[in-house]
Structure formats: structure tokens, C-alpha cells
C-alpha positions as a Python dict, from the first residue, in 0.01 Angstrom:
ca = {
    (1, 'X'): (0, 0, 0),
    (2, 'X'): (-192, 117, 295),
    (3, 'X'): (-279, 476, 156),
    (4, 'X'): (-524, 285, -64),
    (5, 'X'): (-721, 163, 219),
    (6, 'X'): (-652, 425, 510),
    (7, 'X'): (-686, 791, 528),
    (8, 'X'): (-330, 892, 418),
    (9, 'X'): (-168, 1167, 660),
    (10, 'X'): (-27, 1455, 456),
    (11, 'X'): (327, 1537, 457),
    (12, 'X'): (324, 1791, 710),
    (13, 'X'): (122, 1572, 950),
    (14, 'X'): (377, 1315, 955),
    (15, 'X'): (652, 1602, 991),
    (16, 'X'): (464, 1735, 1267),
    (17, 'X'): (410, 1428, 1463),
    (18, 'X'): (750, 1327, 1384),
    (19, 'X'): (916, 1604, 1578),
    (20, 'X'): (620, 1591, 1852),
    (21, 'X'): (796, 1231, 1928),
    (22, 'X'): (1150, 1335, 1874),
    (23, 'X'): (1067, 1609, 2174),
    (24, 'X'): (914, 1405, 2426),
    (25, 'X'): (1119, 1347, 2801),
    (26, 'X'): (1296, 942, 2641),
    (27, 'X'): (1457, 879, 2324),
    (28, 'X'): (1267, 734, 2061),
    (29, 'X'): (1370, 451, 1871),
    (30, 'X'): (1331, 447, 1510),
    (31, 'X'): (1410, 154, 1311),
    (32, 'X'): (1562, 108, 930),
    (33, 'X'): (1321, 18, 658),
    (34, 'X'): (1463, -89, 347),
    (35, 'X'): (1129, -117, 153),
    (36, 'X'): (727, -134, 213),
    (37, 'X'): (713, -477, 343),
    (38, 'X'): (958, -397, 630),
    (39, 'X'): (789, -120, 712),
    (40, 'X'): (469, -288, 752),
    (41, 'X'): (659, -494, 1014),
    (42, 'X'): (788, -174, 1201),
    (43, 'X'): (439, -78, 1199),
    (44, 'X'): (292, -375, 1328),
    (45, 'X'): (604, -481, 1546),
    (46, 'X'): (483, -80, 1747),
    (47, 'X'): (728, 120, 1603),
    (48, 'X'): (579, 504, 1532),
    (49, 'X'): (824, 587, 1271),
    (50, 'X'): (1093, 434, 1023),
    (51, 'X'): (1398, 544, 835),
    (52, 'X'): (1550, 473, 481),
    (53, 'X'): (1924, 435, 525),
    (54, 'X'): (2093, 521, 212),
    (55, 'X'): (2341, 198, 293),
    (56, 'X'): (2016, -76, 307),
    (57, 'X'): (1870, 107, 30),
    (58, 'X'): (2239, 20, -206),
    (59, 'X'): (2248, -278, -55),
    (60, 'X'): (1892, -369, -160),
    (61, 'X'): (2017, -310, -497),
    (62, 'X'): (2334, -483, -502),
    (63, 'X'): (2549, -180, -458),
    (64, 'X'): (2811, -38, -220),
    (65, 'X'): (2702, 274, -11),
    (66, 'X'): (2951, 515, -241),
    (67, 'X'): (2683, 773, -366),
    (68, 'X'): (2599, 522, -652),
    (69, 'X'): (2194, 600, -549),
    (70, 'X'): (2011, 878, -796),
    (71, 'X'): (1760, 1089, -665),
    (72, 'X'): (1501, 874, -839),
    (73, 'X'): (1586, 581, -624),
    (74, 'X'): (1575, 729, -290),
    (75, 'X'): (1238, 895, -391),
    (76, 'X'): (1074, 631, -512),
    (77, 'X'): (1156, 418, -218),
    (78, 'X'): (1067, 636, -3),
    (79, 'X'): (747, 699, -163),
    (80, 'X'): (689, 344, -125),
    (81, 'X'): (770, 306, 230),
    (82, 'X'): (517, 578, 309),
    (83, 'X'): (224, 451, 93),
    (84, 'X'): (283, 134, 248),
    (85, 'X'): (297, 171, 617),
    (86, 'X'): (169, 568, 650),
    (87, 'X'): (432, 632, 928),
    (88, 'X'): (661, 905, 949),
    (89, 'X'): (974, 832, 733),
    (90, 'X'): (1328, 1009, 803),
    (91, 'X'): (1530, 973, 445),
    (92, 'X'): (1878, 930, 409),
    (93, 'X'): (2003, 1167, 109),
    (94, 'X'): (2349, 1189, 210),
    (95, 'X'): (2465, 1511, 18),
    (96, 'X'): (2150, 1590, -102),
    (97, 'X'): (2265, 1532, -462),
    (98, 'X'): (2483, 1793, -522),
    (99, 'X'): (2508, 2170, -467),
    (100, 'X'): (2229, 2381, -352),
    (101, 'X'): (1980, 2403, -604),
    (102, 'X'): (2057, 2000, -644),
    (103, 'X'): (1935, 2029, -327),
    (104, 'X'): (1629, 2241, -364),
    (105, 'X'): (1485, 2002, -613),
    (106, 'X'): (1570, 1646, -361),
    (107, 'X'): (1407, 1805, -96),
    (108, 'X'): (1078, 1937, -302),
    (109, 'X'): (1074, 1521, -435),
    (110, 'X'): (1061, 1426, -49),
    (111, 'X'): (760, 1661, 33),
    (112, 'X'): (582, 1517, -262),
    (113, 'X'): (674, 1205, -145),
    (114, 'X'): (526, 1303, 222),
    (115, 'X'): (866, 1236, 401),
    (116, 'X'): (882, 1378, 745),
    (117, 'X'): (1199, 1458, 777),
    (118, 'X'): (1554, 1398, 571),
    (119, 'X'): (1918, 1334, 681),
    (120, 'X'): (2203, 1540, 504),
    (121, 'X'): (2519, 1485, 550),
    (122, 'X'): (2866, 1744, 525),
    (123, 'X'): (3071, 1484, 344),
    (124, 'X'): (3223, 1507, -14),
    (125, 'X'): (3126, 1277, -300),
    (126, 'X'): (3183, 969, -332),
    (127, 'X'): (3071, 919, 43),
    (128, 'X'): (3189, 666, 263),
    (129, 'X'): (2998, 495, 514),
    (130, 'X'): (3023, 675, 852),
    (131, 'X'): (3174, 432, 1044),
    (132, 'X'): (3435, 363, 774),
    (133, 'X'): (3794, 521, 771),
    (134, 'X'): (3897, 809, 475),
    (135, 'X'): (3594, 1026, 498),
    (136, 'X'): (3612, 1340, 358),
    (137, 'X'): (3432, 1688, 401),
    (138, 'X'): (3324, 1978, 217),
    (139, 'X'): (3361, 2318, 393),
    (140, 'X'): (3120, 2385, 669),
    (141, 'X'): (3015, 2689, 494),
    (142, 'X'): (2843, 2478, 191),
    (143, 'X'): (2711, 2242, 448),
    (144, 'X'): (2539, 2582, 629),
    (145, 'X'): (2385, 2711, 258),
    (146, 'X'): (2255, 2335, 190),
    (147, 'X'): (2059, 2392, 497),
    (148, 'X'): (1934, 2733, 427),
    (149, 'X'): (1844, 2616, 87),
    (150, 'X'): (1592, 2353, 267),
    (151, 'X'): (1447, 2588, 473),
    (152, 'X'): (1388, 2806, 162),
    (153, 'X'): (1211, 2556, -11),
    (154, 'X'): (1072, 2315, 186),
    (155, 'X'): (1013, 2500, 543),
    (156, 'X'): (750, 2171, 636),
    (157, 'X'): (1038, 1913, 560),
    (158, 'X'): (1235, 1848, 927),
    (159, 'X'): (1583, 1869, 842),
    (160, 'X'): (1859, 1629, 1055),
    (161, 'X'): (2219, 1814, 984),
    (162, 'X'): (2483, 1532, 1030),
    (163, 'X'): (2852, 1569, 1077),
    (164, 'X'): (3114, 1304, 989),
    (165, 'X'): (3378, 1545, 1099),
    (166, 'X'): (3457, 1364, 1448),
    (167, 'X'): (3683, 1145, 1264),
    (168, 'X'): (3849, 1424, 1074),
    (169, 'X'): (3860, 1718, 1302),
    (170, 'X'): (3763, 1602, 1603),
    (171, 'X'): (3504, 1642, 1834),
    (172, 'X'): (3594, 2033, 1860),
    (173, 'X'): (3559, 2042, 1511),
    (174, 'X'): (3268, 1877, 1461),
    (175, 'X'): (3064, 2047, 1733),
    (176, 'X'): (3156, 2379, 1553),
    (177, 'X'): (3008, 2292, 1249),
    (178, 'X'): (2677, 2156, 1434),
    (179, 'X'): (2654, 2475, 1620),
    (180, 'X'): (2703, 2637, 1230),
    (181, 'X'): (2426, 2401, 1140),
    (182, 'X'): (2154, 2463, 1441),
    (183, 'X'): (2198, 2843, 1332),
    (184, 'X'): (2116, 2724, 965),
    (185, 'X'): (1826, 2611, 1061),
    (186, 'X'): (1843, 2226, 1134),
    (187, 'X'): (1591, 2075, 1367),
    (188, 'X'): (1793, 1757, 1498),
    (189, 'X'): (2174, 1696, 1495),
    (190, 'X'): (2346, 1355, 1411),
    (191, 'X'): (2722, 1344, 1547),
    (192, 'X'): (2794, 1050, 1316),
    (193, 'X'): (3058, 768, 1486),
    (194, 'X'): (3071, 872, 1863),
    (195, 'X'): (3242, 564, 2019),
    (196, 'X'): (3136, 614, 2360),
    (197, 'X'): (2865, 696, 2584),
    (198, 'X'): (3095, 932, 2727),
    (199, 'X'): (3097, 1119, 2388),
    (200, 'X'): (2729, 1146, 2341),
    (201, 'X'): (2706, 1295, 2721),
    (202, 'X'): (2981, 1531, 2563),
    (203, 'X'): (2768, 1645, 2260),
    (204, 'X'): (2429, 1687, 2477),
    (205, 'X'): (2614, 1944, 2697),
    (206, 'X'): (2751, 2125, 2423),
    (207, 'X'): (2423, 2133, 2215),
    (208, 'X'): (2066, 2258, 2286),
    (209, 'X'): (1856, 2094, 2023),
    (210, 'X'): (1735, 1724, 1948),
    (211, 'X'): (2091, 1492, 1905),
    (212, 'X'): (2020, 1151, 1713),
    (213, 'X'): (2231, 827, 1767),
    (214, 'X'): (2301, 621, 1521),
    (215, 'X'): (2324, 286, 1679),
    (216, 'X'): (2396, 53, 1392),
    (217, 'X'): (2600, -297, 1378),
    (218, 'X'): (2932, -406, 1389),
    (219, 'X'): (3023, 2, 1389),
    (220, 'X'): (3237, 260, 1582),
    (221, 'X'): (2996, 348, 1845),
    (222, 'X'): (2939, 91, 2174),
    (223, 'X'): (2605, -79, 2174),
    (224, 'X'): (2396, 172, 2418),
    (225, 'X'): (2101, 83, 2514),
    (226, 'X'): (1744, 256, 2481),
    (227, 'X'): (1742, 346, 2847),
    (228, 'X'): (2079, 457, 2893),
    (229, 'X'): (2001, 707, 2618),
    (230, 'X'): (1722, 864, 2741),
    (231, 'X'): (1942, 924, 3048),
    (232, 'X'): (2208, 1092, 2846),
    (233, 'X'): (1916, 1289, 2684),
    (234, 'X'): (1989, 1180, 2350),
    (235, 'X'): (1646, 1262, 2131),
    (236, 'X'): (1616, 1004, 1885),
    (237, 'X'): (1808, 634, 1778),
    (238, 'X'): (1806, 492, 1467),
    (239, 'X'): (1904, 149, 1379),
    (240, 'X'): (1996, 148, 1027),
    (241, 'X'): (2069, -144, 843),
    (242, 'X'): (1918, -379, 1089),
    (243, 'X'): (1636, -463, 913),
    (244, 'X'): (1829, -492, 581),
    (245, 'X'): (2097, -773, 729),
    (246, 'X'): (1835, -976, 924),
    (247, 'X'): (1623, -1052, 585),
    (248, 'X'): (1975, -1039, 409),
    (249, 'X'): (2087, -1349, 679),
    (250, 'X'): (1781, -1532, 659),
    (251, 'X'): (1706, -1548, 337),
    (252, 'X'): (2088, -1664, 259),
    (253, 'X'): (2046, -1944, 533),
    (254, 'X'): (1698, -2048, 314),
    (255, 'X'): (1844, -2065, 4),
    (256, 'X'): (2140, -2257, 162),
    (257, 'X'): (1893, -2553, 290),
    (258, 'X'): (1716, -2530, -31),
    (259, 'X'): (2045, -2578, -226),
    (260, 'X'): (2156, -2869, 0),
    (261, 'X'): (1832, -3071, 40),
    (262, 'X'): (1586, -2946, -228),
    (263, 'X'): (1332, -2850, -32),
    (264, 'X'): (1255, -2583, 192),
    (265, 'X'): (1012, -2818, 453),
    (266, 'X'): (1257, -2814, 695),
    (267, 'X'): (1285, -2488, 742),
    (268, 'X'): (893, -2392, 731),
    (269, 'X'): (888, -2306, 1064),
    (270, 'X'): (1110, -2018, 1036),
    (271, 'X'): (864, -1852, 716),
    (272, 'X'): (652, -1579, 769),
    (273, 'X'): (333, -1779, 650),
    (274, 'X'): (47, -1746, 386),
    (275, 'X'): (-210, -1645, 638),
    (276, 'X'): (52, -1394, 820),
    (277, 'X'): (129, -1239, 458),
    (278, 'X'): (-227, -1177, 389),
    (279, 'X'): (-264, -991, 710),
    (280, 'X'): (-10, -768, 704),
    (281, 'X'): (-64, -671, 347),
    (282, 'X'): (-462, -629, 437),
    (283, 'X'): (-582, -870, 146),
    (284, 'X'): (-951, -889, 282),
    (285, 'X'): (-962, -492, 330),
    (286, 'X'): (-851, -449, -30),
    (287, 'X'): (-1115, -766, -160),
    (288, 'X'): (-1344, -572, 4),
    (289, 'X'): (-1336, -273, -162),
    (290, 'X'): (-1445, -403, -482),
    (291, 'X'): (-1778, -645, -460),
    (292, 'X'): (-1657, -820, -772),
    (293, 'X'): (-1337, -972, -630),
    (294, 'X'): (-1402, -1300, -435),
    (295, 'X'): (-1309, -1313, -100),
    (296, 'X'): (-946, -1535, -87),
    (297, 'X'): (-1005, -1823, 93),
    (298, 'X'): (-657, -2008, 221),
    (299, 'X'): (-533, -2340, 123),
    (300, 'X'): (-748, -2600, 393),
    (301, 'X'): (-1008, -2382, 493),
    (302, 'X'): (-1225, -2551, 214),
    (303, 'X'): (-1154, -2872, 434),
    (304, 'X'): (-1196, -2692, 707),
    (305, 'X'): (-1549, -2581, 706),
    (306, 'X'): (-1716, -2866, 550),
}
């Protein structure tokens, strides 16, 4: 956990430089973190700021994305993924747990957990994944008070208003209700399941805020790349779940060579290793700190410097 060791920003310094890099002239990329290790690899990989996807974070636990999370979940991974890798985190909290006050207290847990900014979403409960079929909404006029409520209560806490109402009322429909949302007070808009690029060029002329993409896998939407975005003038990308099905893959392919030859030798290669570990997670720094802790010395450097 990196706050123990580094100055940790406060939560509206993180909101703050969140939205100063959501305004600049190209889109900014900002990739899904499941949990702190991953986000110490966003971190060191250059990446300025991470998101929790509600879908990695059930999937993490062994669960379907069908509003099965609790608020004590989302917090406490996001509280995690902060700590760890003191970057600005944007939190999935699809309906923000309920009605208005519901939301009042989710979004007073993500200040205290310094989150930058949170996503809420205008679907009913249970959810659906966005790029799933059967989504349904509640009225745009709850949607519209969730928002207010945020502002209320957390006026540091950036707030992305998404729509899932594309596939229900179309895109008249659904820029409506983001037009009802920008007057509610959100900061960013997230037009959930455009197909093409043609549809995201749609949405930027019809709104005058920051738009977010949500380019995940094996979706709705065409893969669009980073540049091609900025063109559009879309504001912000996420990628979701990427981070959650590349560990997901690799560690299934491990356990597979591991089941078939009893060993995991062959397949060394392919391991983030002791020495890369330690680094990331700043052993020395922490050894440091207190005198009394001896200084971790790896397997073979013994040999080494004899």
C-alpha cells in the first residue's frame, strides 16, 4: 500500500487532477483495475488513472455482474486500489445502491475512500451488463434526483451520469436523458453500447460536456482506437474488464500446465518474478522504514556476492 510510504493525495486532489486530464485537447485512456496489485501495474505500465468496473470487481469474487456487490465491497476495493497505487480512481456503483439517500451515504463512503470520481448508472435493479440484451430503466426523473443528491453531498466527488437507454429508447432517447443529466449536475457523460464510431461522432455533436467510451471486449461497440477518439473528441476511454480477463486467462493456462505436468518450470518464463514482485510492491522502501527489519536479500544473491 503505497500511502504508507508516499505522501497520499487527498480526495479532492485526485478529483481535481482527474478532471484536469479528462479536459485536455486527446482522450485519455484509463484502464480497469480489479484490485491493488493491478493497479500498481497501471501505475508503473504510465497510466495516470484507473477504474473499478463493477463487472471485474463480481468477477473477482466469483459472481455475475447482477447487482450481487454491497456497498461494502465496492468501498473497500476501492479503498484498496487507492492506498495502493495513489492514482485517481473512477468507481463503478451502478445504481448507487438504491434510492437517493442510498445514494447519499455510497457517495460520502467514496470521498472517505478518496475516489475521484464515480459512475452511476439509470438502470433498474438487478442490472445487466451494458452490452447485454433486456436492460431495463428507471424513469429519467429518479436518475436526475440521484444526481442532485451527489452534488448535495459530495460536491468534490466528479460524477459520470451513464445511460443504457440507447438500447431501449434509442439514441433520441438516450441523449434526452443525458441532456436531463448535464443539467443535474454531471461532469462527464457515458452513452453506454454505441456500436459505431459514427454514433459517438453523433453524441459529441449533440453534447457539450466530457463523453466517455467504454471500449471493453467482445462487446457492442467496434474496437476504436485511441487516436481515432481524440479525433471524434471523445474525453475519456475506459477499458474495463481488461485487466480482470488477462490475469483471469493466464492464470487458467498456469494451472492447466501445472495440472498436466506437475510443475510449473516450464512456464517460468511467463511469471512476473520474485525480484519484479518486490519492486513493484516497494519491499526495500517499507524495510527501510523500520531499522529493525533486515534488509531482504533474494534467493542467489548470497552466492552472488561472495
Amino acid at each position: 500500500m503505497t500511502w504508507i510510504i508516499e505522501d497520499a493525495k487527498s480526495q479532492r486532489q485526485l478529483a481535481s487532477e482527474f478532471m484536469e486530464n479528462v479536459e485536455k485537447d486527446n482522450a485519455l485512456p484509463v484502464v480497469g483495475a480489479h484490485d491493488g496489485m493491478s493497479s500498481l501495474l497501471a501505475r508503473k505500465s504510465g497510466f495516470k488513472h484507473v477504474y473499478l468496473s463493477g463487472g471485474a470487481l463480481s468477477a473477482s469474487k466469483g459472481i455475475p455482474d447482477i447487482g450481487l456487490l454491497t456497498l461494502e465491497d465496492v468501498a473497500g476495493r476501492a479503498r484498496e486500489i487507492v492506498r495502493a497505487s495513489n492514482l485517481p480512481l473512477l468507481v463503478d456503483v451502478d445504481n448507487g445502491f438504491g434510492e437517493p439517500l442510498n445514494v447519499a451515504r455510497t457517495c460520502l463512503e467514496m470521498v472517505e475512500a478518496r475516489v475521484a470520481a464515480i459512475q452511476i448508472e439509470d438502470q433498474q435493479i438487478p442490472k445487466k451488463c451494458g452490452h447485454l440484451n433486456g436492460k431495463k430503466l428507471i424513469p429519467k426523473d429518479e436518475m436526475v434526483k440521484k444526481i442532485q443528491m451527489i452534488k448535495q453531498v459530495a460536491p468534490t466527488l466528479k460524477i459520470v451520469a451513464r445511460s443504457d437507454a440507447y438500447a431501449v429508447e434509442g439514441m433520441e432517447g438516450m441523449v434526452n436523458r443525458l441532456k436531463a443529466y448535464i443539467e443535474a449536475g454531471a461532469d462527464i457523460v457515458f452513452p453506454e453500447a454505441m456500436k459505431t464510431e459514427a454514433d459517438f461522432r453523433h453524441i459529441r455533436k449533440e453534447i457539450d460536456i466530457p463523453v466517455l467510451a467504454n471500449m471493453t471486449e467482445f462487446g457492442k461497440t467496434d474496437y476504436i482506437n485511441m487516436e481515432t477518439f481524440s479525433d471524434i473528441g471523445i474525453d475519456l476511454v475506459i477499458f474495463p474488464v481488461t485487466s480482470l480477463r488477462a490475469a483471469a486467462y493466464n492464470v487458467e493456462e498456469t494451472y492447466k500446465v501445472i495440472h498436466k505436468t506437475g510443475s510449473q518450470q516450464s512456464v517460468l518464463d511467463k511469471l512476473q518474478t520474485r525480484k519484479e514482485l518486490y519492486e513493484i510492491l516497494k519491499l526495500h522502501e517499507y524495510e527501510e522504514m523500520d531499522t529493525k527489519i533486515d534488509r531482504t536479500v533474494l534467493p542467489g544473491e548470497l552466492e552472488e556476492n561472495k
